[in-house]
N, C-alpha and C positions, 0 to 999 in steps of 0.2 A: 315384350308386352304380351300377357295373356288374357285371356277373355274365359268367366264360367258364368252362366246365369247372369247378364248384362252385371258384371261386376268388372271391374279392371285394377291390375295388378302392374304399377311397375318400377322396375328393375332400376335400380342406384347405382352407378358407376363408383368405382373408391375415390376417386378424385373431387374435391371439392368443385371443382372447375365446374366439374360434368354436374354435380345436383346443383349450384347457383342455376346452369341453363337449362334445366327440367324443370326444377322449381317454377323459374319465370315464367316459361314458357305452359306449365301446369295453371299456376296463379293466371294468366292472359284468360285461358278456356276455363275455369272451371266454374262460373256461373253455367256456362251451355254443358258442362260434363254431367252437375247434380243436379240440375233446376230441369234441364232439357231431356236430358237420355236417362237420368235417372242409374247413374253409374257410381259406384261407389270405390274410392280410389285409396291404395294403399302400398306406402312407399317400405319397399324392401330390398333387401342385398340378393336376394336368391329369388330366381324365381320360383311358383309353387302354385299347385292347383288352385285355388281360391277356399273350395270347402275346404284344404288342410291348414289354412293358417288360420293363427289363433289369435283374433284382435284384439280381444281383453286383453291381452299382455303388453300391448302397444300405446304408445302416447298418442291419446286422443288431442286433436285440433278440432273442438266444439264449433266455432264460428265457419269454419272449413268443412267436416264433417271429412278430415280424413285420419288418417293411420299411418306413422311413422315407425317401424322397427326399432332403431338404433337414435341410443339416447343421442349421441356425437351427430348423427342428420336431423333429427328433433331440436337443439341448440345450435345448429347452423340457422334450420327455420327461422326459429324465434327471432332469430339476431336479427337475417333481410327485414323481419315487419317489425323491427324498432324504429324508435324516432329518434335520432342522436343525435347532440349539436356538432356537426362537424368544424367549428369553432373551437371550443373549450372541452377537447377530447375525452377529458377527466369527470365531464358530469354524466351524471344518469339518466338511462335512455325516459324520455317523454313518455305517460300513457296515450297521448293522441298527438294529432299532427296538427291540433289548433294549439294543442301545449305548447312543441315546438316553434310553432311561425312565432309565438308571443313571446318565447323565451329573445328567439331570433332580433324580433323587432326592438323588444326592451333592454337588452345587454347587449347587443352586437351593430344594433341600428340597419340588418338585412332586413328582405324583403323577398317573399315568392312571386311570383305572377300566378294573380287569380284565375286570370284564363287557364292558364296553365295546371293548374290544380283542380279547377273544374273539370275539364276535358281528360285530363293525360292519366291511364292509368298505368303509373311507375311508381317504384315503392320511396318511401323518404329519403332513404341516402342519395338516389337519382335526382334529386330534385335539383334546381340550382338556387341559389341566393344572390340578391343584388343589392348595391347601395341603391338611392332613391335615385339617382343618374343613370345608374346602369340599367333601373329599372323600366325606365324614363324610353331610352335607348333598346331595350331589350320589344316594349310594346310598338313602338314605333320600326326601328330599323333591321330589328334582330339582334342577335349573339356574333360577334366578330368571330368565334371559334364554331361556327353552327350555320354554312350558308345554305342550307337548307331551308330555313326560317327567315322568313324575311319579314318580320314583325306580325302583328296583330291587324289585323285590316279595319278602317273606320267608317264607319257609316257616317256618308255626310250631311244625311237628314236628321240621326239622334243625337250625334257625339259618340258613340259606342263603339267598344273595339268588340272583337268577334273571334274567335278563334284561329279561321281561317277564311280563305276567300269562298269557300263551298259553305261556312256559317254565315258568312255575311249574305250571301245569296239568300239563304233558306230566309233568314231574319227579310230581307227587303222582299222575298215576294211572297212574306204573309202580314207584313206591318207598314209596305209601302205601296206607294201606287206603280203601275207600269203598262203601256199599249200594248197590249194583243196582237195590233196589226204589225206593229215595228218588231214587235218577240218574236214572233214566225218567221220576219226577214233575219233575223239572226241580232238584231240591234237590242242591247241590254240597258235601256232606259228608263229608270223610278224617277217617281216623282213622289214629295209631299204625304 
């Protein structure tokens, strides 16, 4: 990684391996890279002072606002931010991930977790798919392959499930009641 003039440049390993994990890992930070530092990023094989590269010549990412060298890393891109039915292999990637969930739900009878889609930023092929059981089982108990998750946590004043037990908190101590005096002994009690 080099640095000229808050600019940043960096360097593509040949292996597809290594840009899936830069990419990700690029994609995670790059609201705080352009919005916050004001850093402009541009994916190349070589490193190189920043004023010697030539970016016109490179394939812009408009909604990204970066710079890809090499058409073959430019068409890996594009592929991660498809939406593709991992169902019926043979059809054409979605323009959006509302296209997909719909295709999902109308021919395949899957289902995403909302929570899960609101919250989780992972690109579409990450996502998982459930029947309306699995789905069922996925808000509730979790993923059998995933014990990490242990479902959706429910508020037992709205009905509402919540992402996690640190959203359900934030939700019950600005839409529920709870004592002051029992919250300072350490006691976590809402009410109504």
């Amino acid at each position: 990684m080099s640095r000229d003039n808050h600019d940043v440049v960096l360097q593509i390993m040949p292996s597809d391996y290594s840009f899936v994990n830069i990419l990700i890992s690029f994609m995670s930070v790059h609201f705080f890279l352009r919005v916050i530092c004001s850093i402009q990023v541009v994916f190349v094989k070589k490193i190189a002072p920043y004023s010697t590269i030539e970016t016109h010549q490179f394939h812009h990412e408009k909604k990204y606002d970066i710079y890809i060298a090499d058409g073959r890393i430019h068409t890996q891109f594009r592929k991660l931010l498809q939406h593709d039915c991992s169902v019926c292999l043979e059809s054409r990637p979605f323009n959006t991930f509302e296209e997909l969930e719909h295709h999902m739900r109308k021919q395949h009878e899957m289902f995403s977790c909302k929570l899960c889609v609101r919250h989780l930023q992972i690109f579409s092929y990450e996502r998982k798919w459930y029947s309306r059981k699995d789905l069922a089982r996925h808000r509730i108990h979790g993923d059998p392959d995933d014990t990490s998750h242990r479902g959706h946590p429910l508020c037992k004043f709205c009905d509402d499930r919540y992402l996690d037990n640190d959203e359900l908190l934030k939700h019950l101590r600005r839409d529920h009641y709870f004592c002051h005096f029992c919250d300072s002994d350490g006691a976590q009690e809402y009410y109504r």
